[in-house]
N, C-alpha and C positions, 0 to 999 in steps of 0.2 A: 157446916151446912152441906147437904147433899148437892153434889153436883152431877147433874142431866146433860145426856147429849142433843148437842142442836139440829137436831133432825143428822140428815148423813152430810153435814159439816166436817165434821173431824173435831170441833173444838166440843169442850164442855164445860157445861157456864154454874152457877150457882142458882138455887130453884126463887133467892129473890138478887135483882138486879140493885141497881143504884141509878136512878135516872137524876139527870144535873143541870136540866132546866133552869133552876135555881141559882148556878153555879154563876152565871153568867147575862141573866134578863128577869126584870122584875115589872115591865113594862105589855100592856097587850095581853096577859095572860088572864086565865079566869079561875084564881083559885079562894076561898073563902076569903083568906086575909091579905093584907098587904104585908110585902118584905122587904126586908134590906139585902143587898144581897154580901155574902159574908167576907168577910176579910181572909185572907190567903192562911193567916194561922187556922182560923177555923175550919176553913175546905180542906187543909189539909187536914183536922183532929176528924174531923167525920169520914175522911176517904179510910184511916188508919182504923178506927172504929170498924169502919166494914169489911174491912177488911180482914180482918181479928174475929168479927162476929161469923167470918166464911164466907163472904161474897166475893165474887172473882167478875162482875160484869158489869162495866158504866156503860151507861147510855148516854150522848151528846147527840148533838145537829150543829150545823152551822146556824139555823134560825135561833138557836140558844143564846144568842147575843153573845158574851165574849168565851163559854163554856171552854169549846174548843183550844184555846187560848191558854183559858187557866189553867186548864189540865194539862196540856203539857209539860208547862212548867212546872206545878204541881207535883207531877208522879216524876218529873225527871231527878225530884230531891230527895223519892224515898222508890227505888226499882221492885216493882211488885210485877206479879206476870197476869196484869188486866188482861182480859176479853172489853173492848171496845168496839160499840156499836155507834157508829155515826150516820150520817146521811145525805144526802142530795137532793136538789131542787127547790127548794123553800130558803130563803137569806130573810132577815130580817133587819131593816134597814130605814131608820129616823123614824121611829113609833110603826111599822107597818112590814107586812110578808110582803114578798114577790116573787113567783114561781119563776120557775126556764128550766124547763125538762128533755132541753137542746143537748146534745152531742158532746160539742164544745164547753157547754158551760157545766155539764158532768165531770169529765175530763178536768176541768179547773178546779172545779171545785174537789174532786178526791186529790190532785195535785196542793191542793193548801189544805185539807185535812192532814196529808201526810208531814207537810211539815211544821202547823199547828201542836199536832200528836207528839212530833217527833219520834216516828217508828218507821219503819221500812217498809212496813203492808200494813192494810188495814183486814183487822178481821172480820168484820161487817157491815157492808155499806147497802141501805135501806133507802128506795124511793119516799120523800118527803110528800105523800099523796096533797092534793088542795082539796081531793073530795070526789074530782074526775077518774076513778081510780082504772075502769077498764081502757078508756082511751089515751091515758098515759102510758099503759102497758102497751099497746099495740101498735100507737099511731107514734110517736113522739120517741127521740131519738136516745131517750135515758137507757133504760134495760139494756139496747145491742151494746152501746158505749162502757158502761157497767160489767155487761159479760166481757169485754174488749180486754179489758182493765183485769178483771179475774184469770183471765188466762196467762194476762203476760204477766202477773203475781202478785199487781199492785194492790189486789183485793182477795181475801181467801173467799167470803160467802158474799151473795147479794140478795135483796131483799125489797119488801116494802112495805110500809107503813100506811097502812089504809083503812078508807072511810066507809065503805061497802059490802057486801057479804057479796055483791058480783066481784068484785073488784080483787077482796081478798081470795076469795076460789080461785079468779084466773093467774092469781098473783102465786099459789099452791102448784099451778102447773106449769111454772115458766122461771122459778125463782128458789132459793136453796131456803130463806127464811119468811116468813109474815109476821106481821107487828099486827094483835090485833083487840079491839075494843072490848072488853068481858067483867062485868061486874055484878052486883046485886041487881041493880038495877037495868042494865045493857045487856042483853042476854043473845041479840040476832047473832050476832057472829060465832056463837057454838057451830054451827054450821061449817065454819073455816078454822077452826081447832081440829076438829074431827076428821075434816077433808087432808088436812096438813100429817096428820099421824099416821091419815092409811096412806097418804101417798109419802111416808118417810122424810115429814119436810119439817124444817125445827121454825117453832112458836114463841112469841114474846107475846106477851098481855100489857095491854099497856091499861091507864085508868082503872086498876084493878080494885084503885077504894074509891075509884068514882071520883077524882080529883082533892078528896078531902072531903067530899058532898055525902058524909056518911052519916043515915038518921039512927039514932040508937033506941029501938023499941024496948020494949017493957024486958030486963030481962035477956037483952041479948048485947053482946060486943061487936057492933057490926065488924071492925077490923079481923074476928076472927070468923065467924060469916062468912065475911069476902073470900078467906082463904081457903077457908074449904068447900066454898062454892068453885074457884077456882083447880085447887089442886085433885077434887074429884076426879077431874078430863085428865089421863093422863097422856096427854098429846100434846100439854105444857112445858116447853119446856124452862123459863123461867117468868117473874113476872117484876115488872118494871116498876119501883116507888120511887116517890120525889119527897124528898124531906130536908130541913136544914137541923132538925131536931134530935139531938141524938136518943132522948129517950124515944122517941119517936121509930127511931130505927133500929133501938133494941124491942122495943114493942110490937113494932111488925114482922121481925125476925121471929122475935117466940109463938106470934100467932102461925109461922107458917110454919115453923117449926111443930109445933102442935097436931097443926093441916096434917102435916105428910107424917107424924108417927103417935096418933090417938092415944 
């Protein structure tokens, strides 16, 4: 699978990610079906899968319930050279979110990513938006704490994951990466793709099939739709799925694959 640079990061990720939501919480979330969440042989037969298929980039948070966790254990049994994208500010904690975009509880929280992970730095650490996304950047003590952390090397890139097209723009001028909403259906944040490529900033897509929420008209595959609705922009840099399916995962692979070489 081709791999793209993440804006002027330095790293380069895979043009689809691996998100692992899944990995770890099955509770709170809003996806068509209900799941179980997998047994540790299987997270690992899907991580080795994508592996093999060219993907070099997980996505976790700490709101992922045990993600974090599993994965380190996980990849500690088979060493592959992940790009790992995690997060801050969102915990999820007895059926429910709770933000704190405090200083301190940044700090803490990349302090047990790092040893969750079990890695020495993290490569991408992403604000956990609630939806507030400009006055989390400006007022609220995450980003200085974040940039704090990047310099002294606990962090290579930072980032954020947001709910807004103000939010994600100011997020483009302040931030090395943006997480952001772009589907068949979600289209406002073309805006902050575009903003992000001209100002040299690297891009993750999240809900790019729409969380599963994909209607299949007369005649088309939405899955591969998506992805070349998607991979048009090329100010993409990859785009984030959640699956525990592995045809699943070779199916969205071949659709992007398709996307990026007609």
């Amino acid at each position: 699978m081709e791999l793209r640079p993440l804006g002027s990061t330095g790293l380069r990720v895979s043009s689809l990610g691996l998100g692992t939501v899944k990995f770890g919480r099955n509770r709170g979330v809003k996806y068509p079906q209900p799941f179980d969440l997998p047994s540790d042989r299987d997270a690992l037969a899907l991580l080795e899968l994508a592996w093999d298929l060219g993907m070099n980039l997980l996505d976790t948070a700490p709101a992922y319930g045990t993600s974090e966790e599993r994965l380190g254990r996980l990849l500690r049994r088979r060493r592959r050279d992940w790009v790992i994208v995690t997060k801050v500010g969102e915990e999820f904690q007895d059926g429910e979110s709770r933000f704190d975009f405090s200083a301190a509880a940044t700090r803490a929280s990349v302090e047990r990513s790092l040893r969750r992970l079990g890695v020495e730095a993290l490569d991408a650490v992403l604000i956990h938006s609630s939806g507030d996304d400009s006055r989390i950047l400006e007022r609220e003590g995450v980003l200085p704490a974040l940039l704090d952390l990047k310099r002294a090397g606990w962090v290579r890139a930072v980032g954020m994951s947001t709910k807004t097209v103000a939010g994600g723009l100011r997020a483009v001028e302040c931030c090395d990466v943006v997480m952001a909403t772009y589907n068949l259906s979600e289209r406002e944040e073309l805006a902050v793709i575009r903003a992000a490529r001209a100002a040299g900033k690297g891009v993750l897509v999240k809900k790019g099939l729409h969380s599963g929420y994909l209607d299949r008209a007369a005649g088309i595959d939405p899955v591969r739709a998506s992805m070349d609705l998607i991979f048009a922009e090329p100010g993409v840099s990859s785009v984030v799925v959640g699956t525990l399916n592995p045809a699943h995962l070779r199916a969205n692979v071949a659709a992007a694959e398709e996307a990026l070489n007609p």
